[in-house]
VOGU-3710 file (C-alpha; in Angstrom, 3 decimals, decimal comma):
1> xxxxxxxxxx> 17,701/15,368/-13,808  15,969/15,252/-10,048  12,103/15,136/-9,962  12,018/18,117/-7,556  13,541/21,457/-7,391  17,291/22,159/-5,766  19,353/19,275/-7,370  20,522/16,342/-5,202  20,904/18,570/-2,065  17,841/19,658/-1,481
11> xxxxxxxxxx> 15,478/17,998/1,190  13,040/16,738/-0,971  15,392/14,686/-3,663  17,801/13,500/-0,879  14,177/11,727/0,874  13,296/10,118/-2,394  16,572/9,172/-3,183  16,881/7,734/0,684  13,660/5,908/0,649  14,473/4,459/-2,709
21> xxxxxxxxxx> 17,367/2,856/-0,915  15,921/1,931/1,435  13,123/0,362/-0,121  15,900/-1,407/-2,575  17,755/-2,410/0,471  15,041/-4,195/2,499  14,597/-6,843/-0,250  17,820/-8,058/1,280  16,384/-8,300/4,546  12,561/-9,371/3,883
31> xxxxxxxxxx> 13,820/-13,113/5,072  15,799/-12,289/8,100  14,583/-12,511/11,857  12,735/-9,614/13,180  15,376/-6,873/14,193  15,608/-3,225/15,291  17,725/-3,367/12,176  14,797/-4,705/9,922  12,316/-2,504/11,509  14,196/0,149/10,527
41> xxxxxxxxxx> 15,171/-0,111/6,903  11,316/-1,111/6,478  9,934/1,816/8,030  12,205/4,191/6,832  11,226/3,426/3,478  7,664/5,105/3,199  8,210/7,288/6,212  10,834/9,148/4,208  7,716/9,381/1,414  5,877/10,694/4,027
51> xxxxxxxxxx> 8,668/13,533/4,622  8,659/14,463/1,169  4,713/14,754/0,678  4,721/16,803/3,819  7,798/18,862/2,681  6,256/19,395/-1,079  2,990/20,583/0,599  1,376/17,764/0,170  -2,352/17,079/0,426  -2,766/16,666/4,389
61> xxxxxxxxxx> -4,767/13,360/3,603  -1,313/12,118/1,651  0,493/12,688/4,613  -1,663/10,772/6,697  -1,534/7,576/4,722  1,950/7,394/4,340  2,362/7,967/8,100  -0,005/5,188/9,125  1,493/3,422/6,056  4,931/3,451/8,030
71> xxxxxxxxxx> 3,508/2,982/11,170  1,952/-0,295/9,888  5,377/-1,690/8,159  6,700/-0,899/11,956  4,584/-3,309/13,217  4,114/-5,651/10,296  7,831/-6,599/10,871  7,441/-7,960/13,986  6,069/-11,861/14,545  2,348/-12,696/16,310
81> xxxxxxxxxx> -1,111/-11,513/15,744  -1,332/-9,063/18,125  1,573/-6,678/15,464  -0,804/-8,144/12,850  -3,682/-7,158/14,058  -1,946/-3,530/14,773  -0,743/-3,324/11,334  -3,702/-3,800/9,660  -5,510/-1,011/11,948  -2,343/1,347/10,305
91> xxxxxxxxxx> -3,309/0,480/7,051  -6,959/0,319/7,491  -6,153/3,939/8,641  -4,084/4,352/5,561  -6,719/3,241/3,371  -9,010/5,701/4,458  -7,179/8,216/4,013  -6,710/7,752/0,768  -9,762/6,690/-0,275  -10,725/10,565/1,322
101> xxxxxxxxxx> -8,094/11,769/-0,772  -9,420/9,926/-4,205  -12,476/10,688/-4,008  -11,470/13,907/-2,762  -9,737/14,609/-6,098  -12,219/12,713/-8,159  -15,619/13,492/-10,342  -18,031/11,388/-7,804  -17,989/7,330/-7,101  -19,890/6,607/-10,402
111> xxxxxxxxxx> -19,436/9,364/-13,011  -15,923/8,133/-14,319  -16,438/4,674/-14,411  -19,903/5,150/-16,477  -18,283/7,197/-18,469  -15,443/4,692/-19,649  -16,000/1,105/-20,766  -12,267/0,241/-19,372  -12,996/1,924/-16,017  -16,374/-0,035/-15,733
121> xxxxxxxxxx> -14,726/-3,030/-16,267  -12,260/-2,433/-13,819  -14,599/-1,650/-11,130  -16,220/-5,016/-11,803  -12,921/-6,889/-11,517  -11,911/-5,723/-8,480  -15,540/-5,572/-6,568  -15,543/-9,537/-7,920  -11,761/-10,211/-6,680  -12,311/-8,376/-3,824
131> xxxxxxxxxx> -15,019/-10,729/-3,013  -13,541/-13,932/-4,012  -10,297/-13,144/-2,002  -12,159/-12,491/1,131  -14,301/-15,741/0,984  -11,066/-17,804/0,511  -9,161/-16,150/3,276  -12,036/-16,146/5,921  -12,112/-19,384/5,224  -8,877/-19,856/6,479
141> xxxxxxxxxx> -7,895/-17,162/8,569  -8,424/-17,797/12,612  -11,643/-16,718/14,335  -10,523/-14,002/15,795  -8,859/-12,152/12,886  -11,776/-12,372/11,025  -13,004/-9,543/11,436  -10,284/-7,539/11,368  -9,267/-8,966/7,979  -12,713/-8,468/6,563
151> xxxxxxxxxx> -12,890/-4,506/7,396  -9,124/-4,227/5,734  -10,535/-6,202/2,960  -13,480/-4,185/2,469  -11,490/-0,965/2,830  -8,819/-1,955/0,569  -11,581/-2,876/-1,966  -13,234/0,436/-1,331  -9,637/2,459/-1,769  -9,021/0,857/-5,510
161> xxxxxxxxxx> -12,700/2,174/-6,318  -12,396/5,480/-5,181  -8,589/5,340/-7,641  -10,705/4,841/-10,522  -12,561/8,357/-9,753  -9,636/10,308/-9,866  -9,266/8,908/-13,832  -5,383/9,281/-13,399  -3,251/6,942/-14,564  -1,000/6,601/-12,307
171> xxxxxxxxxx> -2,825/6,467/-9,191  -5,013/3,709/-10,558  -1,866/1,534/-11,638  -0,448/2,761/-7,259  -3,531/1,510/-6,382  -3,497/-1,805/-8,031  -0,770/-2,613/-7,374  -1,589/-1,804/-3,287  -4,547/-4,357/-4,136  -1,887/-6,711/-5,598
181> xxxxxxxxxx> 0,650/-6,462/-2,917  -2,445/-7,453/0,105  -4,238/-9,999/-1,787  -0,339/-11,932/-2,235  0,300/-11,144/1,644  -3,254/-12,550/2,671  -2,745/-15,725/0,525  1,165/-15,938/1,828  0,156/-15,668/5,351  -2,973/-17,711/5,192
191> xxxxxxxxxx> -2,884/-19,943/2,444  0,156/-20,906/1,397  1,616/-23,796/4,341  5,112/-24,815/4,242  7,798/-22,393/3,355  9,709/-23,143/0,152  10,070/-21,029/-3,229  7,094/-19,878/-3,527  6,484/-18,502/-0,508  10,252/-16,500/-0,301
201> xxxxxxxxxx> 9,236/-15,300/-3,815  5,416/-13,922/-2,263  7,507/-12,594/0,514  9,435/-10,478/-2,232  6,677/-9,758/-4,545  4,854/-8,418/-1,767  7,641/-5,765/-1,109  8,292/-4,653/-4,239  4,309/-4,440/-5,178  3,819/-2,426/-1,981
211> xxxxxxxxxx> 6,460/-0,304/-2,432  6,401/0,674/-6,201  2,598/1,401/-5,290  3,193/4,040/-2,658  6,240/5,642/-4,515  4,088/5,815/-7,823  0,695/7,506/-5,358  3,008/9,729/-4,037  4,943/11,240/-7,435  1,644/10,941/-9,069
221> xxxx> 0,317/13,112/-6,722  3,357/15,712/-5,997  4,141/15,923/-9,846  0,760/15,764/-11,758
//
């Protein structure tokens, strides 16, 4: 049974079922050189989640982060700081939109999380990850993508907050795992040296964090 209306012709399943793919696919390619090929398969994957928020009727603001989303795997594929610098203004992009969308859809910044113990405690966790990931990576990172990497921090931080206001489920675990996916690219970019098993397996886990978390934000949001 499809998630959406029409069977496996319609428009909508056919761009879940295609970014699926391609999402599955690119785990085959996260190690090769940068390509047109690569690019593609990358961006493809949330662009075509894009496609299907916008074709479900969508929340505008959904729309908008999976474009920038896309836009930032585009550029995220290719080598140098100049694409990373480029990605992370996507995503910071990205993040605000969401974070308009959450709180958008949510009872205020601080009425849900006093009003659960769990919540609470999950705010705390990731305010004090948030902060001890930054102060390792600026530590490390190069002076001139400091700054960049503390506003994507900071927003990133600010996006997992505004998740806990919506007190759904679903987004919260999407936005986690975003959290997740960023904190094991920051330390696999800027911490970790030499390449070796650990670093193909970040390279991985990084993938399929990122990409479970948009699918799950975007069914969570189309289906309830």
């Amino acid at each position: 049974m499809m998630p959406f209306a029409g069977g496996l012709e319609s428009t909508a399943n056919g761009a879940l079922i295609l970014s699926a793919g391609a999402g599955l696919l690119y785990l085959f390619v996260v190690e090769a050189q940068p390509s047109i090929r690569r690019t593609l398969i990358k961006t493809c994957a949330v662009a075509l989640l894009a496609l299907l928020a916008f074709i479900e009727g969508a929340h505008w603001l959904l729309v908008v982060a999976l474009a920038f989303s896309a836009v930032g795997d585009a550029l995220l594929s290719h080598d140098g700081d100049e694409a990373f610098v480029g990605g992370l203004a996507s995503f910071l992009v990205a993040h605000v939109a969401y974070i308009a969308l959450f709180l958008s859809h949510g009872n205020g910044l601080i009425g849900p999380i006093q009003s659960s113990a769990l919540l609470s405690i999950m705010a705390l966790v990731i305010v004090l990850t948030t902060a001890a990931t930054l102060n390792i990576l600026l530590r490390r990172v190069p002076p001139a993508l400091r700054l960049p990497v503390l506003a994507y921090g900071l927003a990133i931080g600010v996006m997992g907050l505004a998740a806990l206001t919506t007190g759904h489920i679903w987004v919260i675990i999407g936005a986690v795992l975003f959290m997740l996916s960023d904190t094991v690219l920051g330390f696999e970019r800027f911490v970790m040296s030499t390449l070796g098993p650990g670093r193909w397996a970040a390279r991985h886990a990084v993938w399929v964090l990122y990409y479970a978390a948009q699918l799950i934000i975007t069914l969570a949001a189309l289906l309830g």
